[in-house]
N, C-alpha and C positions, 0 to 999 in steps of 0.2 A: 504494500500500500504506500503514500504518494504521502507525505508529509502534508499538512495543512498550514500552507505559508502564513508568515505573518506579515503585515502591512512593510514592515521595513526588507520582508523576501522578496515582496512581488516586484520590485523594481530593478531592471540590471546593475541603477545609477552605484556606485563605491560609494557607500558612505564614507565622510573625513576619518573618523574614527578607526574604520577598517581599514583606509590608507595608511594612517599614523599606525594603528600596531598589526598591519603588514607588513609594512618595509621598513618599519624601527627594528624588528630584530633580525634583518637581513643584515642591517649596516656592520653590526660588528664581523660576521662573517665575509664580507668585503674588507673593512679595514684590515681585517686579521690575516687575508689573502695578500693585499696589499706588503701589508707590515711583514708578512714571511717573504716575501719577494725580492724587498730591501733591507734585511737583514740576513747573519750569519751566524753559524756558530750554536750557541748552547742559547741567543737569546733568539735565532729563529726557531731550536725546538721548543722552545716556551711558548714561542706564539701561535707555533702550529696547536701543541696539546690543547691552548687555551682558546684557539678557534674550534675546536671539532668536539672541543666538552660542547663550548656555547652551540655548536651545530646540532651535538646529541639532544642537549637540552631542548632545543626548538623542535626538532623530529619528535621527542616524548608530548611535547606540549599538544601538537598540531595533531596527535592522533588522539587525544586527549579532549578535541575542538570535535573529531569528527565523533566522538562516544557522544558528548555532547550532547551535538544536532540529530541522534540517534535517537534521544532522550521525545523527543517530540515526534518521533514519526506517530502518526496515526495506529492504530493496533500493535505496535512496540516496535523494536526496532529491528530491522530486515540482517539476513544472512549475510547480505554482503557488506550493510555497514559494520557491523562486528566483527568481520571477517578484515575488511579495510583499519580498522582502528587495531588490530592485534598485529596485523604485518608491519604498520607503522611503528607501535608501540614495540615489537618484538625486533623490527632494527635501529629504534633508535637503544635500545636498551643492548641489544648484540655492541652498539657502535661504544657506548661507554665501558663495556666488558673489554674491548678491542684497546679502548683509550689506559683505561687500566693498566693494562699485561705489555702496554707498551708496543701496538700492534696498527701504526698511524693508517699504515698504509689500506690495512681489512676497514679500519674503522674510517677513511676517508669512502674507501666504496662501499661498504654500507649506508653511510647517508646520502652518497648519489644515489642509491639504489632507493631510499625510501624520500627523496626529495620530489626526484624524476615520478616516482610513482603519483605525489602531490599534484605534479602541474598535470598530470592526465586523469585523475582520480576526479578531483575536487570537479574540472568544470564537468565532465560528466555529471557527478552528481549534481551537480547547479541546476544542469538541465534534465535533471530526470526528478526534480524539487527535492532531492534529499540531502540538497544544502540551499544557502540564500544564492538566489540565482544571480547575483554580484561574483559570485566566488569564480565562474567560469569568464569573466573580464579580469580580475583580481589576480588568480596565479599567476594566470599565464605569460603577466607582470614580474610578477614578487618571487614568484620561485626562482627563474631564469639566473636572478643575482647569485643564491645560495649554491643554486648547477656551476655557476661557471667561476664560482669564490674555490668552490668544491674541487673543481675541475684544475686549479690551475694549484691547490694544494698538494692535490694529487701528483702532477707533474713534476714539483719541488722534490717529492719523496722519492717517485719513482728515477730522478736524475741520482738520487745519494744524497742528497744534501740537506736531508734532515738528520 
């Protein structure tokens, strides 16, 4: 069953709010990519660990967003959103076991793997009402940042250089 939107669903428009805490916690994953990029040594592996905690943290959160939005489906909440909320939940949780045991490299493609899942996941569900249908204008935005902060983390590791 089809979620029962609410007046601030029915619109594509982004609320400011959902801009601000979209792409508020992207930025430290850009800066963090940044800052590994121009740095070396023992304070670029700081900056790595401490972008891909902040990366796990947001992967925990955002599957945390979709249990949620699950919370209001009409007759409870569907197979696939719980299904969706546990693979997110269970890589971003993989990705801070990885962050742990000192494992940058499993726990940078971990969260590509559960970010990339976000920007294809989320607009589906927008447009199938199982999230606010903003969300399918919204990733495809906001994620992109975190793919390719992600993306160029990954490349620092895999050269050696963390």
């Amino acid at each position: 069953m089809r979620p029962h939107p609410t007046r601030e669903d029915a619109s594509p428009r982004i609320p400011w709010l959902s801009l601000l805490y979209g792409f508020g916690p992207m930025l430290p994953l850009v800066a963090g990519a940044a800052a590994a990029l121009a740095s070396a040594g023992e304070t670029r592996r700081l900056i790595v660990s401490l972008t891909l905690l902040w990366g796990s943290a947001i992967l925990t959160f955002l599957s945390g967003v979709r249990r949620g939005l699950s919370f209001r489906t009409v007759g409870g909440p569907t197979a696939t959103q719980i299904a969706t909320m546990m693979v997110l939940f269970g890589l971003g949780l993989a990705a801070l076991a990885g962050l742990l045991f000192g494992r940058a490299t499993a726990t940078t493609a971990l969260l590509l793997a559960g970010y990339g899942l976000i920007v294809v996941l989320d607009p589906l569900a927008a447009r199938s009402g199982e999230a606010p249908r903003h969300f399918a204008r919204l990733r495809p935005m906001q994620i992109p940042l975190a793919l390719l902060s992600l993306a160029a983390l990954l490349a620092i590791e895999l050269a050696g250089r963390v």
